[in-house]
Backbone as CSV, one residue per row, in Angstrom:
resi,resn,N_x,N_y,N_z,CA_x,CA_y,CA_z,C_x,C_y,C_z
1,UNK,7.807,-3.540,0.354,7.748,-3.060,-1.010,8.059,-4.202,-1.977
2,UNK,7.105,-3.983,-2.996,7.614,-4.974,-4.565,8.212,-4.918,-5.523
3,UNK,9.324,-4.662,-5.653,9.796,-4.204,-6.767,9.719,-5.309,-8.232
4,UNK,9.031,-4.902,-9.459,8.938,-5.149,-10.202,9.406,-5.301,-11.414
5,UNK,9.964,-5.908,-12.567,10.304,-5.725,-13.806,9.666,-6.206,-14.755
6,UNK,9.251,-5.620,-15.772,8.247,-5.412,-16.699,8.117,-5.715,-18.316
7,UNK,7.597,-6.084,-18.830,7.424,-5.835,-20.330,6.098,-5.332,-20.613
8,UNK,6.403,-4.425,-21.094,4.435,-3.854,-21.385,4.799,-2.374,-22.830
9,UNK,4.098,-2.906,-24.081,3.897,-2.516,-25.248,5.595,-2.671,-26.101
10,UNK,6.062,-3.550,-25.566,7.669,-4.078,-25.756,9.273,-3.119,-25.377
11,UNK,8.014,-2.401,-24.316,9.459,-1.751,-23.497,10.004,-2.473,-22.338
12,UNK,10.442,-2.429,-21.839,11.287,-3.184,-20.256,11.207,-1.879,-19.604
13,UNK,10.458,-2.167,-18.088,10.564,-1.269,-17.126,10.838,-1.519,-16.021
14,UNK,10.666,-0.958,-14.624,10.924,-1.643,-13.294,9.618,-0.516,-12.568
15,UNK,9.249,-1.355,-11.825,8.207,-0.756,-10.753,7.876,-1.159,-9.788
16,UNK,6.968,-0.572,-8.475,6.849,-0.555,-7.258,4.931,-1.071,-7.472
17,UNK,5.001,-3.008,-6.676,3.513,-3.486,-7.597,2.974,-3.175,-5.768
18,UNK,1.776,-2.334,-6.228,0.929,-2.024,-4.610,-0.089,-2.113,-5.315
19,UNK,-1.146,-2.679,-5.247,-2.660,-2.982,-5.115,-3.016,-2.931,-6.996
20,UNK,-2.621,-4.328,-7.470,-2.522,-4.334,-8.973,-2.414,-3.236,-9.430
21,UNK,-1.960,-2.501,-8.946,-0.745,-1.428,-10.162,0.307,-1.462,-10.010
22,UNK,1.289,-1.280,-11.149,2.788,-1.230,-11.007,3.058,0.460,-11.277
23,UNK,3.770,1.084,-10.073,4.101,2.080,-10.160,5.679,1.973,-10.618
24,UNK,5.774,3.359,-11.893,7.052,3.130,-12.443,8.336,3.515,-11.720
25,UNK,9.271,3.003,-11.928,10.557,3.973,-11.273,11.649,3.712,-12.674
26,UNK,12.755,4.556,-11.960,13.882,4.866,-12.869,14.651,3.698,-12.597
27,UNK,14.940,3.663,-10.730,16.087,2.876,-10.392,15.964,2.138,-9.133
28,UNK,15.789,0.709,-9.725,15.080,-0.282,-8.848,16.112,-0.221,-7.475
29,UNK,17.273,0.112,-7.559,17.664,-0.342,-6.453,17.769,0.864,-4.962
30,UNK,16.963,2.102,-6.062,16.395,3.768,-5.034,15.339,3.869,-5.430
31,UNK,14.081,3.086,-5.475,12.774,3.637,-6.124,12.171,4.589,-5.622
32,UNK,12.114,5.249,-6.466,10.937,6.438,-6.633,9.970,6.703,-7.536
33,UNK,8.549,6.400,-7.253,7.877,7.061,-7.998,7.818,7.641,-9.086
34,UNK,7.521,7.396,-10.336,7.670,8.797,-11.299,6.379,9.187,-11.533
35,UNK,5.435,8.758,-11.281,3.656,9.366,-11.118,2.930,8.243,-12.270
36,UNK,4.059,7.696,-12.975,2.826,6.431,-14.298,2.972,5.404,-13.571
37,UNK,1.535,5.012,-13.777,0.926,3.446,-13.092,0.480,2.844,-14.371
38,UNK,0.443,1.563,-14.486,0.243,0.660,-15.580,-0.961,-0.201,-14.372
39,UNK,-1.709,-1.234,-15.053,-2.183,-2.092,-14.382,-1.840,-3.735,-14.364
40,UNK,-1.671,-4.282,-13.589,0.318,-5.130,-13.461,-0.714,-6.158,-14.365
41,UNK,-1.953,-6.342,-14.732,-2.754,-7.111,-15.769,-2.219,-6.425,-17.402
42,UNK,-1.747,-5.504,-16.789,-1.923,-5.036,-18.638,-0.184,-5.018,-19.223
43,UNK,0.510,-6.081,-18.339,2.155,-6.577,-18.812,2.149,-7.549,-18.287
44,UNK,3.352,-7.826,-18.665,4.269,-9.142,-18.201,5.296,-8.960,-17.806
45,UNK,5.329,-9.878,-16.191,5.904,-9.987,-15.468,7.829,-10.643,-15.764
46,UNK,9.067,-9.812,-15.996,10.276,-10.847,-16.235,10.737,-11.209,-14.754
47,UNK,11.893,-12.065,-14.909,12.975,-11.545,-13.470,12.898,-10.448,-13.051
48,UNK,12.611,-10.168,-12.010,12.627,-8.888,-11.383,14.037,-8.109,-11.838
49,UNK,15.561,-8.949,-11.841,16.803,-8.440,-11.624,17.457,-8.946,-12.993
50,UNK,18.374,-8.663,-13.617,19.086,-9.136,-14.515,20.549,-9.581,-13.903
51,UNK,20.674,-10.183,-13.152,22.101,-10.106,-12.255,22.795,-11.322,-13.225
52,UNK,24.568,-10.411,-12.951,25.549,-10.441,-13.459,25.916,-12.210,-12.839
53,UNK,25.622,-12.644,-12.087,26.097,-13.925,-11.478,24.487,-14.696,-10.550
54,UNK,24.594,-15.669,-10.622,23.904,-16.552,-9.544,24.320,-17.636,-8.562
55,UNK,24.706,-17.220,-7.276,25.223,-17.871,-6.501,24.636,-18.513,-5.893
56,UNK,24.857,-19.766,-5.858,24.054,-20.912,-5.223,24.313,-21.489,-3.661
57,UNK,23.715,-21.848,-2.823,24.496,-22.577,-1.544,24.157,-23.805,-1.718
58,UNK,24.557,-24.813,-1.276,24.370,-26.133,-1.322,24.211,-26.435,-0.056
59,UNK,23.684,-27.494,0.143,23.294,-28.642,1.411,22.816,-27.629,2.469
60,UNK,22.448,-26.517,2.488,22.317,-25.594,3.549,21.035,-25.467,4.676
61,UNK,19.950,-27.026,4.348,19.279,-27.338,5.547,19.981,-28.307,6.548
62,UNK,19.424,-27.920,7.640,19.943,-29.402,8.171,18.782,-30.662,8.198
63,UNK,17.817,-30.255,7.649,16.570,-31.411,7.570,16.969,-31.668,6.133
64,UNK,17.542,-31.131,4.664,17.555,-31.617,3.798,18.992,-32.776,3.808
65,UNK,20.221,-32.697,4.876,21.563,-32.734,5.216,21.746,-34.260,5.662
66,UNK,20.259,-33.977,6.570,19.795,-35.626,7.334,18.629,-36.270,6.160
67,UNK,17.956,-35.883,5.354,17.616,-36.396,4.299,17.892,-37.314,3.273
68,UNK,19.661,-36.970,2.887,20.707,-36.583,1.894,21.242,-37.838,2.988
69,UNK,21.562,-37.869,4.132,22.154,-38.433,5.231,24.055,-38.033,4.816
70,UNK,24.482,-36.979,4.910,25.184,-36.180,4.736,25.615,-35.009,5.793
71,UNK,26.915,-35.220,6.290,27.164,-34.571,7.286,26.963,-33.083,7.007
72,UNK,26.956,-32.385,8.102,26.750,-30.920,7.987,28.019,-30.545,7.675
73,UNK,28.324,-29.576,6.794,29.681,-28.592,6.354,29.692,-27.535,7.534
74,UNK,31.283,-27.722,7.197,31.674,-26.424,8.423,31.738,-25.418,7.525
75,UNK,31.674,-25.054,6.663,31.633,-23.827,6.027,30.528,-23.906,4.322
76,UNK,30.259,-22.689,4.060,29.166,-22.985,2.960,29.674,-23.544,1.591
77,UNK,29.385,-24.571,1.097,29.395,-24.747,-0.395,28.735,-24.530,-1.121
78,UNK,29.126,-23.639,-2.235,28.605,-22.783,-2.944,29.129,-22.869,-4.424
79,UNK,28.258,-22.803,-5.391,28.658,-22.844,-6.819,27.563,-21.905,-7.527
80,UNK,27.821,-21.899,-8.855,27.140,-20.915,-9.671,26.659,-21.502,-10.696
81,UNK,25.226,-20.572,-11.154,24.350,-21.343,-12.368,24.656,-19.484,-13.316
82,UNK,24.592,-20.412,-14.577,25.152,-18.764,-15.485,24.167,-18.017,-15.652
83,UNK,23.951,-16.177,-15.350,22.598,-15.522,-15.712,21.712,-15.926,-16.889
84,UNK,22.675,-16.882,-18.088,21.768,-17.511,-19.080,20.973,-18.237,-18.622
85,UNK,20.957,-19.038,-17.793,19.721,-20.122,-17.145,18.109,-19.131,-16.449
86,UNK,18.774,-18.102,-16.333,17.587,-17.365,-15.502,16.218,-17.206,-16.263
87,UNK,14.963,-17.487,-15.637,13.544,-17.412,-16.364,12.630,-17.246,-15.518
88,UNK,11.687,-15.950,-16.372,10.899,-15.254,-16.007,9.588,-16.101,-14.984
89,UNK,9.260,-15.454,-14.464,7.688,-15.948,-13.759,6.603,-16.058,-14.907
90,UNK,6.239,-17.287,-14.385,5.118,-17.776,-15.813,6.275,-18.739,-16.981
91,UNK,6.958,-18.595,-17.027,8.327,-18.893,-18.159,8.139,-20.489,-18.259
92,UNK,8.644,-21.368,-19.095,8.698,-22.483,-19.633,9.835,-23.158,-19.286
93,UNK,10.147,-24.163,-18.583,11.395,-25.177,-18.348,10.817,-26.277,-18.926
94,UNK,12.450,-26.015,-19.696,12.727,-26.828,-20.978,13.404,-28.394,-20.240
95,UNK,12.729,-29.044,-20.468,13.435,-30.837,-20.086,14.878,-30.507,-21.390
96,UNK,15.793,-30.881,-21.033,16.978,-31.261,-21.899,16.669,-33.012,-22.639
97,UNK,17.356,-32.643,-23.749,17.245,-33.923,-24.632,18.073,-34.772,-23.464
98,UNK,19.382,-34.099,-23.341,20.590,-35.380,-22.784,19.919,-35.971,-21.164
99,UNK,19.299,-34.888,-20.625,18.795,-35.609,-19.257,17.458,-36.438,-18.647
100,UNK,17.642,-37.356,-17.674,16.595,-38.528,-17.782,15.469,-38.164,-16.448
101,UNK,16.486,-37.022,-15.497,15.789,-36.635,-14.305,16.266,-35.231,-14.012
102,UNK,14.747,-34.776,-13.972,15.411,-33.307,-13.977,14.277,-32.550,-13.007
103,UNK,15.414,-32.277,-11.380,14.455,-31.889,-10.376,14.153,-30.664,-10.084
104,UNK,13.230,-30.066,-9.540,12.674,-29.218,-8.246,13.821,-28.742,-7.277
105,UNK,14.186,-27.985,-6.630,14.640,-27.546,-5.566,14.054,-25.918,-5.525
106,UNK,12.973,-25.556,-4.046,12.563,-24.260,-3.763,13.733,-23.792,-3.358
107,UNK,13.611,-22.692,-2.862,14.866,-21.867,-2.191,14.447,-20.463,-1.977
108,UNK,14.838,-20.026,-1.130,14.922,-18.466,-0.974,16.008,-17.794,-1.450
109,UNK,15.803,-16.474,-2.034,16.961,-16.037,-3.092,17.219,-14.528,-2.487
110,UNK,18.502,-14.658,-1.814,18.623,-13.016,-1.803,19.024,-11.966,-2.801
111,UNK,18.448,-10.677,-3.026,19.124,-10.489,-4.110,19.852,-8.815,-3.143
112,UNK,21.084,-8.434,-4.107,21.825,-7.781,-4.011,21.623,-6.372,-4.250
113,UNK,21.460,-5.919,-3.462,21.410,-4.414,-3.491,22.351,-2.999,-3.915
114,UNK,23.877,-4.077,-2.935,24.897,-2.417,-3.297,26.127,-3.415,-4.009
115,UNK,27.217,-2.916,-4.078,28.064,-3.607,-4.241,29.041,-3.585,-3.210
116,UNK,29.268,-5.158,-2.905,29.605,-5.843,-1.310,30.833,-6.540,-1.584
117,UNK,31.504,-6.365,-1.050,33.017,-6.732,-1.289,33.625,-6.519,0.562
118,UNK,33.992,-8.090,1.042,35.106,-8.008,1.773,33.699,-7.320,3.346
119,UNK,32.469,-7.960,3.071,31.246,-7.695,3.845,31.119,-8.484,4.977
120,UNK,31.027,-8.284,6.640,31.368,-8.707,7.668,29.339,-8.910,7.982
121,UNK,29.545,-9.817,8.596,28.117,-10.360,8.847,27.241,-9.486,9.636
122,UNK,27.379,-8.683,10.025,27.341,-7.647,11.014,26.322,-6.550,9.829
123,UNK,27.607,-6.328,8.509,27.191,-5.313,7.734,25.958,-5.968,6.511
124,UNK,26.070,-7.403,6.624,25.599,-7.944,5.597,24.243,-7.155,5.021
125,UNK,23.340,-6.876,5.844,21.808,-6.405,5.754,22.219,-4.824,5.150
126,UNK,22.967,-4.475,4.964,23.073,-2.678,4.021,23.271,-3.167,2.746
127,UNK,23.944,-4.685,2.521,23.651,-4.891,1.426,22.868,-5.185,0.249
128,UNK,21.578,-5.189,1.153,20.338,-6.692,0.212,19.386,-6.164,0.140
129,UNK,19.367,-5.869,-0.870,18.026,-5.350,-1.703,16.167,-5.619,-1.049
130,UNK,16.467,-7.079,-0.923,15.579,-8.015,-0.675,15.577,-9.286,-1.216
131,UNK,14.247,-10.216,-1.173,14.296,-11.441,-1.584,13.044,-11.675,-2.317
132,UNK,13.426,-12.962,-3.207,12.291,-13.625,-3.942,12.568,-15.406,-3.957
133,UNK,11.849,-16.176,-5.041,11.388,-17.260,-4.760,12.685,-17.435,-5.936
134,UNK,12.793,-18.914,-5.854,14.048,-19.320,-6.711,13.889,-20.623,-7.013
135,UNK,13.982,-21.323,-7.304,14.147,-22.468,-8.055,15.049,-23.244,-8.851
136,UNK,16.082,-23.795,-8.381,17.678,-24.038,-8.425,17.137,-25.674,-9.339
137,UNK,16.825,-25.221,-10.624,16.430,-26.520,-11.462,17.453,-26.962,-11.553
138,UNK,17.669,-29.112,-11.733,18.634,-29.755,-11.485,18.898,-30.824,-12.296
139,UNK,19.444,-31.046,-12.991,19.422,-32.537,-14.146,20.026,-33.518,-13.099
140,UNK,19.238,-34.215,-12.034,19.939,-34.950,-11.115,21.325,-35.960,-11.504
141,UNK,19.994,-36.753,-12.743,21.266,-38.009,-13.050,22.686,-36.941,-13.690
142,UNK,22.601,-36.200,-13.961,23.811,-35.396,-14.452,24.723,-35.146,-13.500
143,UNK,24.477,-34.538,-12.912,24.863,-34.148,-10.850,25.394,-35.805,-10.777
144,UNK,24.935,-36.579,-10.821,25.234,-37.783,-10.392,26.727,-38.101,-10.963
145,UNK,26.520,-38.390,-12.109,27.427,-38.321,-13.280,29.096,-37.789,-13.454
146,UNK,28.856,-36.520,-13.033,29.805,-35.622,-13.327,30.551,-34.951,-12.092
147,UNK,31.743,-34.762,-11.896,32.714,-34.715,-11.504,32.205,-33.776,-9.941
148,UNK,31.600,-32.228,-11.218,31.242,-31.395,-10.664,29.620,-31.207,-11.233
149,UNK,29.522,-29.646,-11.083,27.854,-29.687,-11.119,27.290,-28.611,-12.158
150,UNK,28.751,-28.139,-12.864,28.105,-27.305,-13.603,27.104,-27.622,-14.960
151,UNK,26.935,-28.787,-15.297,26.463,-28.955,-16.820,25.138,-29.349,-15.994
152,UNK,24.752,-30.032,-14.558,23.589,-30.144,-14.387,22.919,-28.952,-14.024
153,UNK,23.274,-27.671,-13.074,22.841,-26.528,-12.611,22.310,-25.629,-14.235
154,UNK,22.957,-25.139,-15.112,23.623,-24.615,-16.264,22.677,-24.798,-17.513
155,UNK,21.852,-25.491,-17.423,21.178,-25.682,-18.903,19.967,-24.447,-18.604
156,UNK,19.682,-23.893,-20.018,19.169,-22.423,-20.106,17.045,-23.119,-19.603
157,UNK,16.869,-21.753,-18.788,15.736,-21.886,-17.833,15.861,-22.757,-16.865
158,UNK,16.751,-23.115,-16.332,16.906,-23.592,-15.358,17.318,-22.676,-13.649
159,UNK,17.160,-21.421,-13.974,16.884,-20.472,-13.002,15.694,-19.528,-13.014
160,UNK,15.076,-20.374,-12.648,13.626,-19.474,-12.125,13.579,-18.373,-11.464
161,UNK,12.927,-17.261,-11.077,13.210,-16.511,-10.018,12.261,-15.592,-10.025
162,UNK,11.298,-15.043,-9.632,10.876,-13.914,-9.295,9.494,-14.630,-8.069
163,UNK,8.067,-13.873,-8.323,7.867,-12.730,-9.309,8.041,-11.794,-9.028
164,UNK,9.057,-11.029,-8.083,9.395,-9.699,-7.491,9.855,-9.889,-6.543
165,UNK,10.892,-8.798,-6.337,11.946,-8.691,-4.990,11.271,-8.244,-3.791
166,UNK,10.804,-8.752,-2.895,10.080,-8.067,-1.879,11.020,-7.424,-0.548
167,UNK,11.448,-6.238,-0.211,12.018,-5.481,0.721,11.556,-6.168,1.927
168,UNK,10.646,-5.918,1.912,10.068,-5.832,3.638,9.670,-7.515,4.505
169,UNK,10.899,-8.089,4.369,10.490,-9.691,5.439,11.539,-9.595,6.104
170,UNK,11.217,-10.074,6.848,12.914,-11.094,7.754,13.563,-12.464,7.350
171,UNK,14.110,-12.594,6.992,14.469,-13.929,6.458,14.875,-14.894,7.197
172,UNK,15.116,-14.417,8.455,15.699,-15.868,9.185,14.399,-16.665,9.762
173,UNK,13.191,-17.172,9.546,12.402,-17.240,9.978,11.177,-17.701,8.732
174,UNK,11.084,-17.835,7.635,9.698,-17.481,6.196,9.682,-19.388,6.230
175,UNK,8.553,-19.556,5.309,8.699,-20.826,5.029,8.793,-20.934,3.598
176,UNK,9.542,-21.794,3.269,9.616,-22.034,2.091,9.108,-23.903,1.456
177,UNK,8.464,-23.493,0.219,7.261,-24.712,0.379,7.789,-25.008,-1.589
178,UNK,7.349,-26.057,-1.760,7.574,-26.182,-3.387,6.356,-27.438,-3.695
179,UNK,5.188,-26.860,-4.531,4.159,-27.885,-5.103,4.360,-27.636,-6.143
180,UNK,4.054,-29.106,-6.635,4.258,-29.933,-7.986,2.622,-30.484,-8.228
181,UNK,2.098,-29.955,-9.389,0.846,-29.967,-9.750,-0.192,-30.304,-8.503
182,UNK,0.602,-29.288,-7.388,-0.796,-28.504,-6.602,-0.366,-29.401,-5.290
183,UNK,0.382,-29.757,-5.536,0.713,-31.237,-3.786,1.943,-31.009,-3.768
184,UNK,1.951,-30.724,-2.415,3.174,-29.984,-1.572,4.598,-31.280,-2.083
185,UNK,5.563,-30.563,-1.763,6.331,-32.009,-2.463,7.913,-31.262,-0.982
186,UNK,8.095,-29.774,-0.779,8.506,-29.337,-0.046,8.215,-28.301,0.869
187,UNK,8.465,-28.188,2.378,7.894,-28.054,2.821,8.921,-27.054,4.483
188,UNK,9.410,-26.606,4.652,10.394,-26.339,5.891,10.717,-24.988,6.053
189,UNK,11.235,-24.107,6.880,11.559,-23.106,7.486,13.238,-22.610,6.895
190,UNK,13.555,-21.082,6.785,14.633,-20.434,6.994,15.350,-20.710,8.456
191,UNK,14.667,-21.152,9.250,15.370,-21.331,10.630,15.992,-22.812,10.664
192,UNK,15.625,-23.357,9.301,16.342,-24.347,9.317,17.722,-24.285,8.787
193,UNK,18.179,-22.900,8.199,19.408,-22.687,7.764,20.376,-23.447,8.353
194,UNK,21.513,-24.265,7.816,22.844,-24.249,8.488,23.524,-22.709,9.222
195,UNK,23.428,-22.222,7.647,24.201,-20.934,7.359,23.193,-20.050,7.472
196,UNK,22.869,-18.630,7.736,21.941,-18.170,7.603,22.225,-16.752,6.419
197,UNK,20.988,-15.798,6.029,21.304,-15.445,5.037,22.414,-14.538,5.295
198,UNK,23.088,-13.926,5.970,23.651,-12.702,6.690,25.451,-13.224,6.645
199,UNK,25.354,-14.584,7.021,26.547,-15.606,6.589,26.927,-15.518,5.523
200,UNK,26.241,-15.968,4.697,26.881,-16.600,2.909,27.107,-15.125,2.327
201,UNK,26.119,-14.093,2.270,26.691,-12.528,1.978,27.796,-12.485,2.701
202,UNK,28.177,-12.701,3.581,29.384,-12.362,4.011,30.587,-12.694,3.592
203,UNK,30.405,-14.615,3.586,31.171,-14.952,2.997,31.217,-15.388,1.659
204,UNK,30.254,-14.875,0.651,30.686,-15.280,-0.725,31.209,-13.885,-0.951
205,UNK,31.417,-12.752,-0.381,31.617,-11.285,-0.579,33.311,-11.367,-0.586
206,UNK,33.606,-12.299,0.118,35.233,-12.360,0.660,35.462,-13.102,-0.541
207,UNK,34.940,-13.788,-1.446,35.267,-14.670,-2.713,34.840,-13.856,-3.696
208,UNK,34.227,-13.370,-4.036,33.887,-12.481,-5.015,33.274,-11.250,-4.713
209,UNK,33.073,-10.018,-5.941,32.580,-8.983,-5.451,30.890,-9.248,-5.693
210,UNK,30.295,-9.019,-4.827,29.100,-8.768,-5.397,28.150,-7.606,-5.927
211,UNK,27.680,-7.370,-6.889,26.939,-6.098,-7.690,25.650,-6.329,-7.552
212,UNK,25.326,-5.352,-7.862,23.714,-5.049,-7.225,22.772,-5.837,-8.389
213,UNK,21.991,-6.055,-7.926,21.119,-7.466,-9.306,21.773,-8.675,-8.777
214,UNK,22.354,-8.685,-8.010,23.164,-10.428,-8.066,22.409,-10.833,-7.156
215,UNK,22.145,-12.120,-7.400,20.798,-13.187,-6.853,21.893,-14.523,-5.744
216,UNK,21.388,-14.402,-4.802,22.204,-15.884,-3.848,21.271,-16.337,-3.441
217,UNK,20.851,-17.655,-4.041,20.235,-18.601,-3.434,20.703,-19.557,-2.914
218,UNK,19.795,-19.363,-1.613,20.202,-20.035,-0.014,20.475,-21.491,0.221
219,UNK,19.580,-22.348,-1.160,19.790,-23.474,-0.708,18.130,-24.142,-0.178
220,UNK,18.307,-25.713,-0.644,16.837,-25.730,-0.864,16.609,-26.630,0.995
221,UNK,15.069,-26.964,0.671,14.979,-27.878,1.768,14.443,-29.278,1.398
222,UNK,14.060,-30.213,2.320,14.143,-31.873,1.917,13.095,-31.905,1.208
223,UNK,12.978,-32.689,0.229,11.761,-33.217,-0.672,11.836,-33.069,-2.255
224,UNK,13.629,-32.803,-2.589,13.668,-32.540,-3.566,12.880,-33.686,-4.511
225,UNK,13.222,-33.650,-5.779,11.861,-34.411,-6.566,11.556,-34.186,-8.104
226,UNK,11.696,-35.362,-8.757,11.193,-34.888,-10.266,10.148,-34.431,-11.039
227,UNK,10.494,-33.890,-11.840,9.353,-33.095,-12.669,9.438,-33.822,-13.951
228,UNK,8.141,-33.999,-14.473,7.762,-34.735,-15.678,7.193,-33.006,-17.114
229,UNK,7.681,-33.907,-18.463,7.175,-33.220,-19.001,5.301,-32.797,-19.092
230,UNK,4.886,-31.350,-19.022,3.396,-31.149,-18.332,3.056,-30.708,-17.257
231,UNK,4.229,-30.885,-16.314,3.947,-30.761,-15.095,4.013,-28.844,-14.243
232,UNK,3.614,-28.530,-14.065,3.544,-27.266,-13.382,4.607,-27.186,-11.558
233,UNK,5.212,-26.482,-11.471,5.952,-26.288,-10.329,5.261,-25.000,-9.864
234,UNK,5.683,-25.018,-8.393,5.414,-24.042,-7.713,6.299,-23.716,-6.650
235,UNK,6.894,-22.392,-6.659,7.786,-22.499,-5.418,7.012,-21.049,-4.592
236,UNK,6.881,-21.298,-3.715,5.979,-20.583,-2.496,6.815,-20.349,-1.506
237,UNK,7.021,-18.966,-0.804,7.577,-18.236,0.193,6.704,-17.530,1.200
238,UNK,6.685,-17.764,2.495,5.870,-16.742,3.166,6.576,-15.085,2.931
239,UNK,5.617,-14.453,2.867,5.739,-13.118,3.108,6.263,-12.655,1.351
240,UNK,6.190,-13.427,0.448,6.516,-13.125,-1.077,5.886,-13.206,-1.550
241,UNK,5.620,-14.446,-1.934,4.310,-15.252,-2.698,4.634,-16.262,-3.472
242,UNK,4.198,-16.691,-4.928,4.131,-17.809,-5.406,5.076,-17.692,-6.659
243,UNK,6.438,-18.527,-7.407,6.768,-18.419,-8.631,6.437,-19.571,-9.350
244,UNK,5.564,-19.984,-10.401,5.156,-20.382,-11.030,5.290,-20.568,-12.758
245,UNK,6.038,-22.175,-12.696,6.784,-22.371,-14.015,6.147,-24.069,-14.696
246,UNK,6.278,-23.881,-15.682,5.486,-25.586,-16.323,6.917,-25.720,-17.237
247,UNK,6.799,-27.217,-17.396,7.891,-27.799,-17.746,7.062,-28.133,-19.442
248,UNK,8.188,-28.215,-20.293,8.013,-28.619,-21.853,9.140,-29.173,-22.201
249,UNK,8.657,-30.373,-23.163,10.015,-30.883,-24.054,10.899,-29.618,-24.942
250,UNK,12.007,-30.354,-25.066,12.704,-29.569,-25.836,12.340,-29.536,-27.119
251,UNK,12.358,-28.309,-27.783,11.617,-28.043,-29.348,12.854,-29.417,-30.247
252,UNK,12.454,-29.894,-31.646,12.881,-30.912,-31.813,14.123,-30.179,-32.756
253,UNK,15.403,-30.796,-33.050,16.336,-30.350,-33.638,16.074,-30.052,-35.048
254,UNK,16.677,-28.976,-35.740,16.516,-28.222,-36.843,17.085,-29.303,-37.955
C-alpha cells in the first residue's frame, strides 16, 4: 500500500495512491477508504508524514564505513535534522549563502507508525508504518567545520522525503541508489546495514519516545557527493520508487 499526502484545490489530505488515483482516507496511520478518488495528476504530492522529529543514523554501511575508512561503531550514532528542514517531492533545495559544499546522501527512511517507547527488536515491526526515500542533505564543509553536525544537517529543505510511505517491502534486503542529473552517483543494498532497521527502532525508542509520523533515516551508502546549483537529485529505492528534488540558489537578501 501507498499512503499518500496531498494538496489538491488548497486542502491537505492523505490517501491510498493505486493505479493513478489517490483514494481518500481520514487516518493515514488505519486507512480506510472513504469512497472519493481524485486523480494523483490533478494534486500535489507533500511529505507523505508531518513528523514531530527526524532521526538520523550515521555511518550505518559498512561499504560507506570502508569508504570513509572509519571503523565500524559498536552501537548506532544517531542525531537529528529539525521537521523544519523537511521537503516535499518535486520541492526545491535551497544551496545556503554560508555553504561552499553541499551533498547528496540517499537513505532509506522508516517511518513510524504507533507510538514506541522502551521497543525490543523483536517488537520493532508493530511499530512501522512503512518506508520511503530520504535524502539526509549535507553542508559538508560545515560538518567539517563544526564541533558537531547540527548547523550542517539543519538548514530548511534539507530533508527530502517522500513520495509516499509504502507498507508492503522488507527492508532488510531493497537497494538504495542516488542519481545526480541521471548518473548513478550511489549505489548499494539494505543488507549492507551495520545496524539493521529493527535495531535503531529499538534502540532510538530506549532514547526517546517515538510518535507516529516520526521518520528514521537509516543512513546513507558510499558515493556521497556534491550538488551544484541546477542540478537535479534523485534518490531511488527498490520496491518504492523515485524522490526527486533540483537544487536553487538562495533567493537574494531583502
Amino acid at each position: 500500500m501507498r499512503i499518500v499526502r496531498f494538496t489538491r484545490s488548497g486542502r491537505v489530505g492523505y490517501g491510498i495512491y493505486e493505479d493513478d488515483y489517490v483514494h481518500v482516507v481520514h487516518n493515514p496511520f488505519s486507512p480506510k477508504k472513504t469512497g472519493k478518488r481524485f486523480d494523483i495528476h490533478d494534486m500535489r504530492l507533500l511529505c507523505p508524514m508531518t513528523p514531530s522529529k527526524i532521526v538520523c543514523a550515521g555511518l550505518n554501511y559498512v561499504d560507506h564505513a570502508a569508504e570513509m575508512n572509519m571503523p565500524i561503531p559498536d552501537e548506532p550514532v544517531i542525531f537529528l535534522k529539525p521537521p523544519s528542514s523537511a521537503l516535499d517531492p518535486g520541492g526545491t533545495i535551497i544551496y545556503p549563502d554560508m555553504a561552499h559544499q553541499v551533498d547528496h546522501e540517499a537513505e532509506l527512511a522508516v517511518v513510524i507508525g504507533a507510538v514506541a517507547k522502551d521497543v525490543s527488536c523483536a517488537d520493532a515491526p508493530r511499530f512501522i508504518l512503512g518506508y520511503t526515500c530520504f535524502n539526509d542533505v549535507t553542508a559538508r564543509d560545515l560538518q567539517r567545520r563544526d564541533s558537531q553536525w547540527t548547523r550542517a544537517k539543519s538548514f530548511d529543505t534539507f530533508g527530502p522525503f517522500g513520495p509516499w510511505v509504502e507498507t508492503d517491502i522488507d527492508p532488510t534486503n531493497v537497494r538504495v541508489e542516488a542519481f545526480l542529473n541521471g548518473e548513478t552517483r550511489q549505489s548499494s543494498s539494505t543488507a549492507n546495514l551495520i545496524f539493521p532497521v529493527v535495531k535503531l527502532v529499538s534502540f532510538i525508542s530506549k532514547i526517546m519516545t517515538l510518535l507516529p509520523g516520526d521518520i528514521i533515516a537509516t543512513g546513507t551508502p558510499p558515493g556521497i557527493g556534491p550538488m551544484k546549483v541546477g542540478d537535479e537529485i534523485e534518490v531511488r529505492i527498490s520496491g518504492i520508487g523515485g524522490l526527486i528534488n533540483r537544487v536553487a540558489a538562495a533567493a537574494p537578501a531583502a
